[in-house]
C-alpha positions as a Markdown table, in Angstrom:
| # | Residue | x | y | z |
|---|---|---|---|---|
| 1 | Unk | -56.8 | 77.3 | -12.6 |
| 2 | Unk | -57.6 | 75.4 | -15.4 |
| 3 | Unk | -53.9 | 73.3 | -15.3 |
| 4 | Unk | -54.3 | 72.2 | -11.7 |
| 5 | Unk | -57.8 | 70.2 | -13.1 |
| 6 | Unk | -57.3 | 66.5 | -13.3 |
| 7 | Unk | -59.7 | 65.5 | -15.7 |
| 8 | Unk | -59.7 | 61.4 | -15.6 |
| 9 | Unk | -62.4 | 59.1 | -16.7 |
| 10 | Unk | -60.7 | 56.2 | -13.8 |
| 11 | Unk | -62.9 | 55.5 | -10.3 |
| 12 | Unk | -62.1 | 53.9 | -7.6 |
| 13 | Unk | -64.3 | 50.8 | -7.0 |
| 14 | Unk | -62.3 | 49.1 | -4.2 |
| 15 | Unk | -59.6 | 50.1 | -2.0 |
| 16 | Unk | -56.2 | 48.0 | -2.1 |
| 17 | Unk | -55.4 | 45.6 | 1.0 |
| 18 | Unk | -52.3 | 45.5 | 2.0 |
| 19 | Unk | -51.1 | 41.9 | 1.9 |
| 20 | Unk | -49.8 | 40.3 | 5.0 |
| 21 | Unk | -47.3 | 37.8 | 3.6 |
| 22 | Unk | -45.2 | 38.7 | 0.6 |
| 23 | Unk | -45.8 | 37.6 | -2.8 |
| 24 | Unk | -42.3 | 36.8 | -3.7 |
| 25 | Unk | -40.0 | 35.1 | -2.9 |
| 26 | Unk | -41.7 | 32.0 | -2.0 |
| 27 | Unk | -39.6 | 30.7 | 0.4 |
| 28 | Unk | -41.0 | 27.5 | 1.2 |
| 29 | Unk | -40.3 | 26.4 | -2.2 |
| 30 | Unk | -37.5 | 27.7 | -3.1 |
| 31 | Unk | -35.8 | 26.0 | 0.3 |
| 32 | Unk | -37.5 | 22.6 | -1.0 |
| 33 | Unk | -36.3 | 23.0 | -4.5 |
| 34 | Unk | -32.6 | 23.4 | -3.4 |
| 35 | Unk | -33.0 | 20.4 | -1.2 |
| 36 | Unk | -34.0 | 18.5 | -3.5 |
| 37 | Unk | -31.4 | 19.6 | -6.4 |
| 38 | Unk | -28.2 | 19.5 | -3.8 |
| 39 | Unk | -29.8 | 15.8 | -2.7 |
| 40 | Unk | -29.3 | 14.3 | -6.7 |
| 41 | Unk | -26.5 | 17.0 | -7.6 |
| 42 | Unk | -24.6 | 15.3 | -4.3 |
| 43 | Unk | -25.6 | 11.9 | -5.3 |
| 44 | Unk | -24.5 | 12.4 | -9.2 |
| 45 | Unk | -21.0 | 14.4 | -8.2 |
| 46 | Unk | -19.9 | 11.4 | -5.8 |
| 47 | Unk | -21.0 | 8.9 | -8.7 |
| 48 | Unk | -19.0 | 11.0 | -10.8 |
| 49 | Unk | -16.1 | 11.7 | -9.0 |
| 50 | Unk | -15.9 | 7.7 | -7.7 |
| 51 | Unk | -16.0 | 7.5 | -11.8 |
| 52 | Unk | -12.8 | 9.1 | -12.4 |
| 53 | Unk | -11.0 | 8.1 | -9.3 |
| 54 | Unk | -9.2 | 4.6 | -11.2 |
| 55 | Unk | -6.7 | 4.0 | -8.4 |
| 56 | Unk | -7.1 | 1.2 | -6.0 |
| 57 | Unk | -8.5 | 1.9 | -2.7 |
| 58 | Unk | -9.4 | -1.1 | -0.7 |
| 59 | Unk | -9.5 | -5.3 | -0.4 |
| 60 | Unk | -13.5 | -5.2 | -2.5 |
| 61 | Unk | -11.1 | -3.7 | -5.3 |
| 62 | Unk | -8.1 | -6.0 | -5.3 |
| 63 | Unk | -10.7 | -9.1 | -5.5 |
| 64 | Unk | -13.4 | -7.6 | -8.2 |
| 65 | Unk | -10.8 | -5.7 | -10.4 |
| 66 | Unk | -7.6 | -7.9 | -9.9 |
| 67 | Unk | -9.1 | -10.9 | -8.8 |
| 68 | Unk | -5.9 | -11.4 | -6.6 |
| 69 | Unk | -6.3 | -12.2 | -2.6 |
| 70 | Unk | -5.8 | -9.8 | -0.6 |
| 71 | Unk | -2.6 | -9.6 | 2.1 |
| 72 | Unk | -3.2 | -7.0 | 3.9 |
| 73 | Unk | -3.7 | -3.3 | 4.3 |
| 74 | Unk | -0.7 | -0.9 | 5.8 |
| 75 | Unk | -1.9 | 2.4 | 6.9 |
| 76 | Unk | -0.7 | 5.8 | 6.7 |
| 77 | Unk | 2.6 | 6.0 | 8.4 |
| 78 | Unk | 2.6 | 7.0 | 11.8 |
| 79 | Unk | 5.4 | 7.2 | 14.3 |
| 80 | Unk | 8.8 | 6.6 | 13.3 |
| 81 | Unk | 10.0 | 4.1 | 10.3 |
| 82 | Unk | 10.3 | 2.8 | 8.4 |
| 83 | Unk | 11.2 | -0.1 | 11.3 |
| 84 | Unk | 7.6 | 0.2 | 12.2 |
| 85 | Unk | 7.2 | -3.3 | 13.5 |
| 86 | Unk | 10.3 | -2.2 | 16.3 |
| 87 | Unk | 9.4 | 1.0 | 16.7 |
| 88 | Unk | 6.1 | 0.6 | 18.2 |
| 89 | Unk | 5.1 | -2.9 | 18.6 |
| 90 | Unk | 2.0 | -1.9 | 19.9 |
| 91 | Unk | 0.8 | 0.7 | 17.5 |
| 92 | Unk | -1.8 | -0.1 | 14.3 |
| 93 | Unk | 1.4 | 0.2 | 12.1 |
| 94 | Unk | 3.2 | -2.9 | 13.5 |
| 95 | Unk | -0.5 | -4.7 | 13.9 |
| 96 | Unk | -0.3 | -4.5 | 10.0 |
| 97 | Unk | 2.6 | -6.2 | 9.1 |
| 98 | Unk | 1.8 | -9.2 | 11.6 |
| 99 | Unk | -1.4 | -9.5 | 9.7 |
| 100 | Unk | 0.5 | -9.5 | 6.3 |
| 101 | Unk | 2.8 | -12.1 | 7.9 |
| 102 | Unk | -0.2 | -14.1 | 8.8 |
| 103 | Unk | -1.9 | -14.5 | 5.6 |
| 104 | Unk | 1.5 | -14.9 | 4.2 |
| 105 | Unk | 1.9 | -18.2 | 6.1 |
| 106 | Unk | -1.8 | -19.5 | 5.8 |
| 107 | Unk | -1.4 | -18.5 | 2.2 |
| 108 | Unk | -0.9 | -22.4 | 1.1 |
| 109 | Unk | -0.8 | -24.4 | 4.3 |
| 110 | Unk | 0.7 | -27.8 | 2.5 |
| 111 | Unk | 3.4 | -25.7 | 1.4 |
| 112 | Unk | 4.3 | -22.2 | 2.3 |
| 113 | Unk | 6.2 | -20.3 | 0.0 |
| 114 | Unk | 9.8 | -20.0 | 0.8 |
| 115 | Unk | 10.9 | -17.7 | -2.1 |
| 116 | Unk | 9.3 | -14.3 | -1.7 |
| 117 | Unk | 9.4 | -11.8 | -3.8 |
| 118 | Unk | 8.6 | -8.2 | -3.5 |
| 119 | Unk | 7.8 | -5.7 | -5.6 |
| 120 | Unk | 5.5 | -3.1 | -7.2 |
| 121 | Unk | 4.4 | -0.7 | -10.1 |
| 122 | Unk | 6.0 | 1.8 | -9.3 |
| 123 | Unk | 9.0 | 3.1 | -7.1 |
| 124 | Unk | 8.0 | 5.0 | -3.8 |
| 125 | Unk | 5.3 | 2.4 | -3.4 |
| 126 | Unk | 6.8 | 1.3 | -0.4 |
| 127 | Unk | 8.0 | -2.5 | -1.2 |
| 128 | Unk | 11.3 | -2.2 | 0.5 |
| 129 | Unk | 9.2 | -1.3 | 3.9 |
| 130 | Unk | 6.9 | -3.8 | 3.5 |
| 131 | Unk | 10.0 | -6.1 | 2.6 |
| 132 | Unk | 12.2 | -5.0 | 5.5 |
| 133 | Unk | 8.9 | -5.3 | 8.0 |
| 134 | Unk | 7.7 | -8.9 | 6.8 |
| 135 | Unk | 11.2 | -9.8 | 7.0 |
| 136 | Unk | 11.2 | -8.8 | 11.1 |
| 137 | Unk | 8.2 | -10.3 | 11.8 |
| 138 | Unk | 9.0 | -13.6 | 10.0 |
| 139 | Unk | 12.5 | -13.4 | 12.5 |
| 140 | Unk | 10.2 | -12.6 | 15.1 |
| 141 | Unk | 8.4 | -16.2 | 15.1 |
| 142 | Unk | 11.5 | -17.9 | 15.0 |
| 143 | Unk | 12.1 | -18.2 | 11.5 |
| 144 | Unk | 15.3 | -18.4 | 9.9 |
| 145 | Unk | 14.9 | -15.4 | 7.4 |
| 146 | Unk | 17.5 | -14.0 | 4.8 |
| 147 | Unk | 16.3 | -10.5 | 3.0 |
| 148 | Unk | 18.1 | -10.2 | -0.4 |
| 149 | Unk | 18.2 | -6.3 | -1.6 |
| 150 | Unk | 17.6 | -7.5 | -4.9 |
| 151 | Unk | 17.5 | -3.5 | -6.3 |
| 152 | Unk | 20.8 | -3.5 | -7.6 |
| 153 | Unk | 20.2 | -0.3 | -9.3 |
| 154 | Unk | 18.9 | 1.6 | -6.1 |
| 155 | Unk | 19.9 | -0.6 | -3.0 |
| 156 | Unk | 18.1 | 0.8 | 0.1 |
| 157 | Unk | 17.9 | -2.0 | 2.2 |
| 158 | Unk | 21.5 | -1.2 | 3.8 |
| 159 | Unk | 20.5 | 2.1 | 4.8 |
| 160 | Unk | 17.0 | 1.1 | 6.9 |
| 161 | Unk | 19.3 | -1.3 | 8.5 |
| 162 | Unk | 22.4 | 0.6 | 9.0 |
| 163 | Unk | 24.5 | -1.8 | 7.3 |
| 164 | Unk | 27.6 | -2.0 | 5.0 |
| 165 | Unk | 26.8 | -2.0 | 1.6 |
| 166 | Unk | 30.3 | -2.3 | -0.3 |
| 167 | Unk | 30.0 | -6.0 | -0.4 |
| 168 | Unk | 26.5 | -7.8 | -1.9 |
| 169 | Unk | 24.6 | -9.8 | -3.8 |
| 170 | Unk | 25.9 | -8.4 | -7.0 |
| 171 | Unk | 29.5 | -10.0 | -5.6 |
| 172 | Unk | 27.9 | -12.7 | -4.8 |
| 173 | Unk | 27.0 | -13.4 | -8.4 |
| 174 | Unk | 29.6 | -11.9 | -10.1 |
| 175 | Unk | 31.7 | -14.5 | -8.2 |
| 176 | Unk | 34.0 | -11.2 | -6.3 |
| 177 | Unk | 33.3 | -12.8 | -3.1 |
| 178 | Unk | 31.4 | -15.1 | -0.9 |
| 179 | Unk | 28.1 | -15.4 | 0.2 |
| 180 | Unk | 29.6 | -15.5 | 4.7 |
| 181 | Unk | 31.0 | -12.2 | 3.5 |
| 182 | Unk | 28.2 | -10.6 | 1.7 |
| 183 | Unk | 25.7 | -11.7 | 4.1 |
| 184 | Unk | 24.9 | -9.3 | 7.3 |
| 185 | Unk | 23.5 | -10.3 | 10.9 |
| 186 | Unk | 21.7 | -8.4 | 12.9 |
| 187 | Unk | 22.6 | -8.8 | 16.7 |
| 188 | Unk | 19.3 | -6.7 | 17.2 |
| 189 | Unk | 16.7 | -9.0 | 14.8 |
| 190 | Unk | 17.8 | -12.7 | 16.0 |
| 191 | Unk | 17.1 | -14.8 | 13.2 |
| 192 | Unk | 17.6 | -12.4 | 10.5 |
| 193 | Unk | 19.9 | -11.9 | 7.9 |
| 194 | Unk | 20.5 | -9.3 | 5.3 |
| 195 | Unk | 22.1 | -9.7 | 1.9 |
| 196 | Unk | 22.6 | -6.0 | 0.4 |
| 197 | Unk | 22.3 | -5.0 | -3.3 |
| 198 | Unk | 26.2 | -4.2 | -3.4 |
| 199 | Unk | 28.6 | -2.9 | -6.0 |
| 200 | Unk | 26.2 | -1.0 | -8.6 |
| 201 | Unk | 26.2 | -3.3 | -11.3 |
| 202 | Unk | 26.5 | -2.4 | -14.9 |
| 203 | Unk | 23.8 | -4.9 | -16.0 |
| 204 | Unk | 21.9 | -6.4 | -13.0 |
| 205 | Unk | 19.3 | -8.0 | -15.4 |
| 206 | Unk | 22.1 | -10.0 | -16.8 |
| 207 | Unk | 23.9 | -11.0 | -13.2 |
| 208 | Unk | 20.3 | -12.2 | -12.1 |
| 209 | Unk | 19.2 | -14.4 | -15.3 |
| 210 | Unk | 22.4 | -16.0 | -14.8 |
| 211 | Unk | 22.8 | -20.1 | -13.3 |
| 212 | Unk | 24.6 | -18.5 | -10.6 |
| 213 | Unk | 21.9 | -16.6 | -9.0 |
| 214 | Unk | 19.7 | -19.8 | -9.3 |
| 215 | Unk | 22.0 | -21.8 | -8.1 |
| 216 | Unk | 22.8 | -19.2 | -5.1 |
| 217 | Unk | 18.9 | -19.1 | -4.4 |
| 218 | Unk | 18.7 | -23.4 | -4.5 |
| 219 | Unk | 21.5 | -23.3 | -2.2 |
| 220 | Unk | 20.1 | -20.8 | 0.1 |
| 221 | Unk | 16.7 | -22.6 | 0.5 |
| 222 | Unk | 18.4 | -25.1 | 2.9 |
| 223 | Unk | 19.8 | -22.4 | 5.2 |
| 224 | Unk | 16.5 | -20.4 | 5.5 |
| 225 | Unk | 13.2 | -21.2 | 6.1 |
| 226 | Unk | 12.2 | -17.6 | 4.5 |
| 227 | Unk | 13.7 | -15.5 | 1.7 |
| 228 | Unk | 12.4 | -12.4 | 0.8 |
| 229 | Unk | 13.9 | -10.8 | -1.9 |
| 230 | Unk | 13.2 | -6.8 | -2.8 |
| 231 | Unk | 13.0 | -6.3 | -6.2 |
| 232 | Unk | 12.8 | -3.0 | -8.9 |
| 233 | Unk | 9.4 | -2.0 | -9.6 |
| 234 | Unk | 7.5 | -3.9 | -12.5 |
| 235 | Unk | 7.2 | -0.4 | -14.4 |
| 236 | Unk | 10.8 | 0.2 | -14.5 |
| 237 | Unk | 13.1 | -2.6 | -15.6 |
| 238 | Unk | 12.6 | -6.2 | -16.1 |
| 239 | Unk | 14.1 | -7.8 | -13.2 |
| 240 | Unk | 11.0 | -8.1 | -11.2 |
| 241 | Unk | 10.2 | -10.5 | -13.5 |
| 242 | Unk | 13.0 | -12.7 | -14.0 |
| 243 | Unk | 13.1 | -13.0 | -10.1 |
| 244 | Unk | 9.6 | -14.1 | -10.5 |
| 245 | Unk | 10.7 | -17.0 | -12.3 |
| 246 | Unk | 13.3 | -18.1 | -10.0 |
| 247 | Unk | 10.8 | -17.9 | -6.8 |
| 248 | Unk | 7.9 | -19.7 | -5.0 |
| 249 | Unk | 5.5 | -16.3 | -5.2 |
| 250 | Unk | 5.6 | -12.9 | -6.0 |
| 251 | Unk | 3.5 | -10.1 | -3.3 |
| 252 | Unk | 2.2 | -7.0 | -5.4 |
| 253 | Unk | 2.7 | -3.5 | -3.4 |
| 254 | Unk | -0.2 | -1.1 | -4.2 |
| 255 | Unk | -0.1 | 2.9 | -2.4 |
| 256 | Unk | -3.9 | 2.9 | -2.0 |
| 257 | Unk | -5.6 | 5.6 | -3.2 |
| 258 | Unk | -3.0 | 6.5 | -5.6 |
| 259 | Unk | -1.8 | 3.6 | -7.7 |
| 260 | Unk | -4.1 | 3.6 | -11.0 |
| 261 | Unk | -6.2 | 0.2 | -12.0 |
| 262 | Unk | -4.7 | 0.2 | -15.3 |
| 263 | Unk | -0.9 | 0.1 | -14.7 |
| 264 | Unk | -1.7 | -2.5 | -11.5 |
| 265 | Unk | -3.6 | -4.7 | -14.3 |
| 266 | Unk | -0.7 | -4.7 | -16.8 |
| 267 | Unk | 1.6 | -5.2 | -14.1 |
| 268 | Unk | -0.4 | -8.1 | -13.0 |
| 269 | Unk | -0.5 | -9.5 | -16.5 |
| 270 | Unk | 3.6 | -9.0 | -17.3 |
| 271 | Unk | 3.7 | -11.3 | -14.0 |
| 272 | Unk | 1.3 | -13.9 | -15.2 |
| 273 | Unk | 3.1 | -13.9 | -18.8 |
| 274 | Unk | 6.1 | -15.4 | -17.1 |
| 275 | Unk | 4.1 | -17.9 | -15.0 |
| 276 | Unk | 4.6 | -16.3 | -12.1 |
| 277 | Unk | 2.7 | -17.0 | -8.7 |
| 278 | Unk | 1.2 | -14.2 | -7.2 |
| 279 | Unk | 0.2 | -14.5 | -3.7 |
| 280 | Unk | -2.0 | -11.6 | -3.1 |
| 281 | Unk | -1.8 | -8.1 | -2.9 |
| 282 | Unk | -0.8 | -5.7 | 0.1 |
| 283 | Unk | -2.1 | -1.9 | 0.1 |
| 284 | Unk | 0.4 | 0.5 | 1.4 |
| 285 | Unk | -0.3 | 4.2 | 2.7 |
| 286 | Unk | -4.1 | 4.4 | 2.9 |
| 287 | Unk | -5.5 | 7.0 | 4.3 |
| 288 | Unk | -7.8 | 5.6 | 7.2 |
| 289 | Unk | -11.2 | 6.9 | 8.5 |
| 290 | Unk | -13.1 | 6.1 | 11.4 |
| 291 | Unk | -15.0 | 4.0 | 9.5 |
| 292 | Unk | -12.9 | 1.8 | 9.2 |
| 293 | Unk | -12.5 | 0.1 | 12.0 |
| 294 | Unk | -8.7 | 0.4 | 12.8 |
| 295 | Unk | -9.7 | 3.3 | 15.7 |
| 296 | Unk | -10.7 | 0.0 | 17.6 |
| 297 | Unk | -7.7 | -1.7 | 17.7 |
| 298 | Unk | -6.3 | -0.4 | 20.8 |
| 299 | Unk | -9.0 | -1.9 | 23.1 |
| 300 | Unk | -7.5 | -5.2 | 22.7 |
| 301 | Unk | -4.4 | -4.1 | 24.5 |
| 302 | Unk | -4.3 | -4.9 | 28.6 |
| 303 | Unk | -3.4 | -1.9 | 31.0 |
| 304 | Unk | 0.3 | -1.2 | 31.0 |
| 305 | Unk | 1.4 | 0.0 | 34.0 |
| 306 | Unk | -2.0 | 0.6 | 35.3 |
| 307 | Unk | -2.9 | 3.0 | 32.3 |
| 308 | Unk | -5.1 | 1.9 | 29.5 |
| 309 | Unk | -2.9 | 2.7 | 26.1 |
| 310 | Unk | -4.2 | 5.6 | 24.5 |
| 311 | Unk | -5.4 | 5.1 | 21.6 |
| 312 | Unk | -3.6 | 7.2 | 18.6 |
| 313 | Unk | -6.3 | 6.8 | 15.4 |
């Protein structure tokens, strides 16, 4: 009896309530906390990522970290190529390459450059497309046009054309045949012709520092009103650069996005060490958005067949 006493000096003064909302967790600030942290901890990752992404992405980068003009912007590809300007004349890709073409001519109004050369940082960058496509589109207005494969180590010029590439420019210099043999027309391009690379050449940087390639290219000015000549990457060898020399401007292939500032800039600067002319930039296989703009181009096009064109971006 005397074990089940509870002996305690403790009373009870006032019941407990039993709360009607609960203490923790305090919702309402928690939720406005988060906000508030994924608001700056977005604003800080994009400043930080945009901080380690060095490549070049667009025309406000070519003017404020190059402070080159800006040709033109090629998307990424879509349909077939890399004869994009043939393919689909209609589509965005084609569209592209007449704008390069464009700012190409208006480049210097008293006096167009005639001797164009091609090239980039690296290889992949996609200067043989944008060679082969200017080149169409220059035939396209009527010009006389002559593309040189001037990649004598890796000619591909031949094979987006479909032509033979046993006999070339490196024949041509090396004096093993003549230029009406070397040179290619195109029954489907009026107005264009193609000089291959040719017979791998032991030392191509040799056969194009020579008098006879500037003598060829003097004599060739009076045949063509265009020449555009594909050249090595910059990064590679140095034949970009001795073609530099022997031409009225150089155009600088960039793959947006991809490309870093750093390598463009040295290749920029090996250029203007040799005096060459630069005449802009072109950026190659950019990812597009809809911000953009380019998902508008399509409503310039009339009905075709009594069907509005679809539009594809």
């Amino acid at each position: 009896l005397s074990s089940g006493i509870n002996i305690s000096n403790a009373q009870i003064i006032d019941n407990a309530v039993t709360p009607k909302f609960p203490v923790s967790p305090r919702r309402r600030l928690y939720i406005f906390l988060a906000a508030i942290a994924g608001v700056f901890g977005g604003v800080f990752a994009a400043f930080f990522v945009d901080y380690l992404d060095d490549t070049i992405k667009g025309q406000a980068d070519v003017y404020s970290i190059l402070g080159l003009p800006f040709l033109g912007l090629v998307p990424a590809a879509k349909g077939t190529g890399p004869l994009y300007i043939t393919a689909d004349p209609r589509s965005v890709m084609a569209e592209s390459f007449r704008t390069i073409r464009t700012s190409v001519i208006l480049s210097s109004v008293d006096k167009p450059p005639k001797v164009i050369v091609i090239t980039s940082t690296f290889p992949k960058e996609g200067k043989t497309t944008i060679a082969s496509n200017l080149a169409v589109a220059m035939a396209q207005m009527g010009e006389r046009v002559l593309l040189i494969d001037a990649d004598m180590r890796k000619p591909y010029i031949d094979k987006v054309f479909g032509v033979d590439n046993s006999i070339g420019i490196s024949n041509v210099i090396a004096r093993n045949s003549d230029f009406p043999d070397a040179v290619r027309t195109m029954p489907d391009f009026p107005n264009l012709s193609i000089l291959p690379g040719g017979r791998i050449a032991p030392d191509p940087s040799e056969l194009l520092s020579s008098s006879l390639m500037k003598d060829l290219l003097n004599g060739l000015r009076d045949r063509f009103d265009r020449i555009i000549i594909d050249s090595p990457p910059l990064n590679a060898v140095s034949d970009p650069l001795i073609l530099s020399s022997l031409a009225d401007s150089v155009i600088m292939v960039i793959w947006g996005g991809v490309t870093g500032r750093d390598v463009v800039k040295k290749s920029v600067q090996s250029l203007k060490g040799v005096n060459a002319k630069i005449l802009g930039v072109v950026i190659n296989n950019l990812a597009m958005s809809k911000r953009d703009g380019y998902q508008y181009y399509y409503s310039y096009y009339s009905y075709s067949e009594g069907k509005e064109i679809e539009k594809t971006v």
